[in-house]
C-alpha positions in Angstrom: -6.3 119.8 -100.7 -6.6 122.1 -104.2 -3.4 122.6 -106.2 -3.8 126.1 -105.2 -4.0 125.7 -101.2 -0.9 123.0 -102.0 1.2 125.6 -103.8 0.1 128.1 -100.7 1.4 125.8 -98.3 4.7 124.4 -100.4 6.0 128.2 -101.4 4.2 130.6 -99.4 3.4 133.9 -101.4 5.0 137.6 -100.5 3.1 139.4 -97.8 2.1 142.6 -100.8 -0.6 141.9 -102.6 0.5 141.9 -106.1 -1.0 145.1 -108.4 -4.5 144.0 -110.1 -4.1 143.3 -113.5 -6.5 144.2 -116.4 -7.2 140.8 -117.6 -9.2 141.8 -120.7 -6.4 143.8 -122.1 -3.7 141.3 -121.1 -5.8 138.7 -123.5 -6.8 141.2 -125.8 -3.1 141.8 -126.4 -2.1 137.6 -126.7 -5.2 136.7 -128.5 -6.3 134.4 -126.5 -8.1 133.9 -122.9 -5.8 132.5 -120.1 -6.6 129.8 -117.5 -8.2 130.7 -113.9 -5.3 129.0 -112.3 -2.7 131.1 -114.3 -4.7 134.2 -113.2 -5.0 133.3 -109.4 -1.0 132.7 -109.2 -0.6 136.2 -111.2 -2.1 137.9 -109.1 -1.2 135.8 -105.6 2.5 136.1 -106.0 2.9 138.5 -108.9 6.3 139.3 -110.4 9.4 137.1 -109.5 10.8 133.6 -109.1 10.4 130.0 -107.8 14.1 129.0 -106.3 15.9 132.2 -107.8 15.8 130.0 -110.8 12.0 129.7 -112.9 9.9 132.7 -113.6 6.0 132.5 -114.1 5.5 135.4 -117.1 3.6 137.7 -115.2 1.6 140.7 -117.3 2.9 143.3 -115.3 6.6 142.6 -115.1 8.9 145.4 -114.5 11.3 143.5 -116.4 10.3 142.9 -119.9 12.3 139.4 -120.6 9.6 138.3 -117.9 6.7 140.5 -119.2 3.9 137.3 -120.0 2.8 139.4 -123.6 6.4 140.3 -124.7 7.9 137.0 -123.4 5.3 134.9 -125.4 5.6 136.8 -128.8 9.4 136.2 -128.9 9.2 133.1 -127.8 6.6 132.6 -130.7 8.9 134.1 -133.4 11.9 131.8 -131.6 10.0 128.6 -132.7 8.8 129.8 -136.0 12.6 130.9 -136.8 13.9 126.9 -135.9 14.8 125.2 -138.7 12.7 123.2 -140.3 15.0 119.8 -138.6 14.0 120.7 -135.1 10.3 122.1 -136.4 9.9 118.1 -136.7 11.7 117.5 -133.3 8.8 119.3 -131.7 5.7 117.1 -130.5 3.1 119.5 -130.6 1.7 122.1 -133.3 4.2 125.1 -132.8 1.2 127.7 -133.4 -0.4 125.8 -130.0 2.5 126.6 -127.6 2.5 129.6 -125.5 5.4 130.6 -123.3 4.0 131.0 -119.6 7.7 130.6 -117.9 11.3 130.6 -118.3 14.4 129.2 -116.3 17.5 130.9 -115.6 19.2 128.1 -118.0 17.2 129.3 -120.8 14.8 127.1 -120.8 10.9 127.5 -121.8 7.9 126.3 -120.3 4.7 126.2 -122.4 0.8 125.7 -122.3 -0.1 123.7 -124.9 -3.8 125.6 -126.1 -5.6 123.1 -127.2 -8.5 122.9 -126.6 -8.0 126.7 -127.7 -11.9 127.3 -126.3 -11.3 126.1 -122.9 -7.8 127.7 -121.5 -8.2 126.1 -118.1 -7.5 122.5 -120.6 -4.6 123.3 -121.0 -1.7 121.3 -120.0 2.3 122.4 -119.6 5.4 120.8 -121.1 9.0 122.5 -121.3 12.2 122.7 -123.5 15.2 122.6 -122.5 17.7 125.7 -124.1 19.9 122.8 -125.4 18.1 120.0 -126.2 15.0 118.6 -128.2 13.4 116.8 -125.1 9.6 118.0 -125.0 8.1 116.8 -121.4 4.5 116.8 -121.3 2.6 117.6 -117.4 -1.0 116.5 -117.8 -2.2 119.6 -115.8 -2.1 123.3 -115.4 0.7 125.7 -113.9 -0.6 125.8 -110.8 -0.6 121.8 -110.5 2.8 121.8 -112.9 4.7 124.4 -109.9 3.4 122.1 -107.4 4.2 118.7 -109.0 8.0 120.0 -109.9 8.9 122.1 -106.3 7.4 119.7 -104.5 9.7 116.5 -106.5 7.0 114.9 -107.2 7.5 115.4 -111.1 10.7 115.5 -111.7 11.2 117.1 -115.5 15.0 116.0 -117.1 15.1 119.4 -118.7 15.6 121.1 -115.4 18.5 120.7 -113.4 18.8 117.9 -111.0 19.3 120.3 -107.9 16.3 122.1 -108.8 14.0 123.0 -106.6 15.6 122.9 -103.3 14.5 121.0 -100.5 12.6 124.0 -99.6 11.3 126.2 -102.3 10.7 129.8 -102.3 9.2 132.1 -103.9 11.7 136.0 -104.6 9.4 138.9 -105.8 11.2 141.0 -108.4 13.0 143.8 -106.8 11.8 147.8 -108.0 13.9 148.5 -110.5 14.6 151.8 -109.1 16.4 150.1 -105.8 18.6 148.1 -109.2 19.9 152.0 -110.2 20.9 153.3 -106.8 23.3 150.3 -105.8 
C-alpha cells in the first residue's frame, strides 16, 4: 500500500473536492517547485487540520496564518531573526527549510530542500515553539502525516496525546459562517 492510499485509509479526506490550485503561480510566488505528494494532499483534503491540532499550509487558505506562501515567508524571516545562539542550535542550513505545517502549540514543520532540483527529495523535520530539538523524518509529508497519526513515528516535539487513537481530518470552516455566529 502507497503512503497516499495509507493516509486515505488512516484520515479519510472531506467529501468536497478541494478548489484546484494554480500550481505554477503558487511556486512562482515561493521560488521554488513543490513535491507531487505535497500537491496530491493539497488538493485531496485542502484547507484544515489533522486532530484539530496540525495544519498542512495549504495555498488557498482562507486563513492567512495557514496560507502555504504567507506562512513560509514569516516563518523564513522568524529563523533569520533568531539569534545567532540558536542559528547554531539548528541542524540544517536555515536558507533550506521551508515551513509546510504548523501545530496549534506553535510549533513548525519543515521540508528540508535539498536536493533543491528534486522537491519530491525532500524530507520533513519539526521544531518545537519552545525548544531547540530538530527531529529529522526521512520521507515526505504524505509518509511524515502517516508515520505520526498512525504512532508509528512518534516526534518528542509534539504532544504525547497527539494524534488520537483515531485521527481526523476538520476542513476549515467559510469564514463567512465565523461572522454570523
Amino acid at each position: 500500500m502507497t503512503a497516499r492510499e495509507e493516509l486515505l485509509r488512516l484520515v479519510p479526506p472531506p467529501e468536497e473536492a478541494a478548489a484546484e490550485i494554480d500550481w505554477e503561480s503558487v511556486e512562482d510566488e515561493l521560488g521554488i517547485s513543490l513535491p507531487d505528494d505535497y500537491k496530491w494532499l493539497a488538493e485531496r483534503y485542502g484547507s484544515g487540520s489533522f486532530d484539530q491540532f496540525m495544519t498542512i499550509l495549504h495555498p488557498s487558505s482562507r486563513f492567512y496564518p495557514t496560507r502555504l506562501v504567507d506562512a513560509a515567508e514569516r516563518s523564513a524571516e522568524i529563523l533569520e531573526q533568531m539569534p545567532d545562539s540558536l542559528k547554531r542550535k539548528v541542524p540544517y542550513e536555515i536558507d533550506e527549510l521551508l515551513a509546510v505545517g504548523k501545530t496549534d502549540n506553535g510549533d513548525t514543520i519543515y521540508w528540508i530542500t535539498n536536493p533543491e532540483e528534486d522537491p519530491n527529495a525532500w524530507t520533513v523535520t519539526a521544531n518545537g515553539a519552545r525548544n531547540t530539538k530538530w527531529p529529522h523524518f526521512d520521507g515526505g509529508i504524505v509518509e511524515f502525516l502517516v508515520a505520526i497519526l498512525s504512532r508509528v513515528t512518534r516526534l518528542d516535539v509534539f504532544p504525547s496525546d497527539f494524534p488520537h487513537p483515531h485521527p481526523a481530518f476538520t476542513p476549515d470552516p467559510d469564514p463567512s459562517a465565523l461572522r454570523r455566529r
